[in-house]
N, C-alpha and C positions, 0 to 999 in steps of 0.2 A: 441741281439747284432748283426747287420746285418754285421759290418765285424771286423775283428780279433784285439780285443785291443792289447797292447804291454804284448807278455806273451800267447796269444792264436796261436793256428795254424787252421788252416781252413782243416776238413775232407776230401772233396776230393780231397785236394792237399796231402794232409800227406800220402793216401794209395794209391794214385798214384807214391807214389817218395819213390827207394828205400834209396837214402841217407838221407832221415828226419827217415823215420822208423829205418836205421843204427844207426843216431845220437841219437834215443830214448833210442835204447837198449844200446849204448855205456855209459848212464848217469844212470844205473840202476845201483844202490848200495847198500852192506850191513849196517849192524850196526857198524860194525869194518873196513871189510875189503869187496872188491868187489865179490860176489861169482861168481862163472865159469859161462861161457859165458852161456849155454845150463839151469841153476836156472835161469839168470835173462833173456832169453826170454820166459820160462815160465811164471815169474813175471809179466812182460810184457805187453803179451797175456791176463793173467788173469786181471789184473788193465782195459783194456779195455774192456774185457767183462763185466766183472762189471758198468762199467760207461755205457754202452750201455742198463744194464737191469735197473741199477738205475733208468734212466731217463724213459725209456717206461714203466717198470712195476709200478712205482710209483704215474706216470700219468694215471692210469688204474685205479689201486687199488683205489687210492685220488677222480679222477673225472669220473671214466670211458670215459677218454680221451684218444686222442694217437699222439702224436706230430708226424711229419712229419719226417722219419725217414733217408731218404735220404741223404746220404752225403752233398749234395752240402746246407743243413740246416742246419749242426752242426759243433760246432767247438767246441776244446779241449784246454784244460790248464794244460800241463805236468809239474810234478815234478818229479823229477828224474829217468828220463826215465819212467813214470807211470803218468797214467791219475789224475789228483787230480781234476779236474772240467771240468763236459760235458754243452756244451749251445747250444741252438737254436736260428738260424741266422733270422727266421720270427715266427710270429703265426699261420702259418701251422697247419691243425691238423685235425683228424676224430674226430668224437662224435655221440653220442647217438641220431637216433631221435625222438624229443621231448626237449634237452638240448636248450633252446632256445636262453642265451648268447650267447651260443658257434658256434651255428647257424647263426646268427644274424650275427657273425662278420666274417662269409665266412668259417665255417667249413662245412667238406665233411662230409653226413649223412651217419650211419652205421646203424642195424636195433637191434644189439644186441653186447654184448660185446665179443661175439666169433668172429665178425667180427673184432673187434678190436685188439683181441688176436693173431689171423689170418695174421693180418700185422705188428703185435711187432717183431712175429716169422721168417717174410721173410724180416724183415727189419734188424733184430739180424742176419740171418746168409748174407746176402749182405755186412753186416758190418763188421763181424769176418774173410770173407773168404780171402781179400788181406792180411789181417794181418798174418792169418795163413798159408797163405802157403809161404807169406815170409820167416815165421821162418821154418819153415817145407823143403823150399827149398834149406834151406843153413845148411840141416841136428844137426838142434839144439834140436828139439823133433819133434816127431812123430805128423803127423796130426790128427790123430785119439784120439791121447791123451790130444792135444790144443780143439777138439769139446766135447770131456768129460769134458775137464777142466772148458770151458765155461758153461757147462753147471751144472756145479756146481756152479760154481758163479752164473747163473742164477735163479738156485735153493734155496741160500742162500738170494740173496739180497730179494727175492719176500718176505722172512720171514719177513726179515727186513721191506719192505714197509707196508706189514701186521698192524706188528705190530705200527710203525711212524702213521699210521692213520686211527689203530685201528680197521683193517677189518684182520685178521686172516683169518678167514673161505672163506671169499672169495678170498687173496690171494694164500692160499693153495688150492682153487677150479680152480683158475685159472695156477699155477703151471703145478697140473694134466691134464688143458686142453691142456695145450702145451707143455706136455711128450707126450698128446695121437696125435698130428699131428705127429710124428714122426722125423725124419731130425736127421741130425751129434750132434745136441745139446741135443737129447733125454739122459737122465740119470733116470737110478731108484729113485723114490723120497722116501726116509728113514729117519727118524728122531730121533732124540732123544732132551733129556732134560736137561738142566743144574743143579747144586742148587738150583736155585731160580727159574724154574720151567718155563724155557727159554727156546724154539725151538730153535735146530737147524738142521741144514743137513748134514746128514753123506756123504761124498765124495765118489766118486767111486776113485779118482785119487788124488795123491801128490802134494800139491803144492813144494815140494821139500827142505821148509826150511828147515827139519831138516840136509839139507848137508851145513848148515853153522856153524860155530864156535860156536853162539850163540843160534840156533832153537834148537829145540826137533819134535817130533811128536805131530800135535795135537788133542785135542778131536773128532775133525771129520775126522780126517786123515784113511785110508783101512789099512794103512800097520798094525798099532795097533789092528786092529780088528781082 
């Protein structure tokens, strides 16, 4: 999508401009009722870290590919106040070399998929850090707690891409390789199982639903533990 259909915003206009990020947070809402300002930029924050790891760890995981991660290549599609769909503005992108489509049609060759891991991870915190210190700067939650949180969700979605296409062991290989570069986004990786015998990631940090009317704690939540 090279530029913003009706319903998209273009990235680095969005984290460059504090009244679109205002107007995000001002649409974030509960199930009933709107919860306090400081859960929904929580929510927020975490909805685009998500969408950020979506799109690179999935592309890893799926091709061992890594789209171009630069703002000025993606554009977003907010529902209320929260990311609901991340896209890329070209076919940008690293690959493998040897991957010879991918090659072929002007990707940038990498020699292994650390190298690729390697620019998920500096493209993931270029990405988080307007965002979070937006909210961090207008005393909504702690910054420290917005790069946990992130990286929870990055820890959770990789599960997810895992499993969508059915590489488990390598997206849990590739997790731990980018806990071990370090950065604000590092969390301990801990897991547990559901019923049905489900990964998932236990949180270092809250996403806070349970201070709405309708949340509880949940199964991966610290405070229960």
């Amino acid at each position: 999508m090279p530029d913003p259909a009706p319903g998209w915003i273009a990235v680095d206009r969005l984290l460059h401009d504090d009244g679109q990020i205002a107007s995000l947070l001002a649409r974030v809402s509960g199930v009933r009722e709107r919860p306090a300002e400081h859960v929904c930029a929580e929510w927020m924050v975490e909805s685009w870290a998500r969408a950020i790891a979506d799109l690179a760890g999935s592309a890893i995981v799926c091709d061992r590919r890594l789209p171009d991660l630069r703002p000025g290549n993606l554009l977003v599609a907010p529902h209320k106040g929260m990311v609901a769909a991340i896209a890329v503005r070209t076919g940008a992108m690293a690959a493998l070399d040897g991957d010879g489509p991918a090659i072929a049609a002007g990707a940038a060759e990498v020699a292994g998929w650390t190298d690729l891991a390697d620019a998920m991870h500096r493209g993931l915190e270029e990405l988080l850090e307007p965002m979070i210190e937006w909210t961090a700067g207008r005393h909504l939650r702690p910054a420290r707690t917005l790069w946990r949180a992130a990286g929870d969700r990055l820890a959770q979605s990789l599960i997810w891409s895992g499993r969508a296409f059915g590489q488990p062991e390598f997206a849990l290989e590739l997790s731990g390789y980018l806990i071990s570069i370090g950065g604000r986004t590092a969390v301990p990786l801990d897991r547990d199982f559901d019923r049905t015998g489900e990964p998932f990631h236990l949180r270092t940090t809250c996403c806070l639903a349970y201070r709405t009317p309708e949340g509880g704690l949940c199964r991966a939540c610290p405070i229960g533990r």
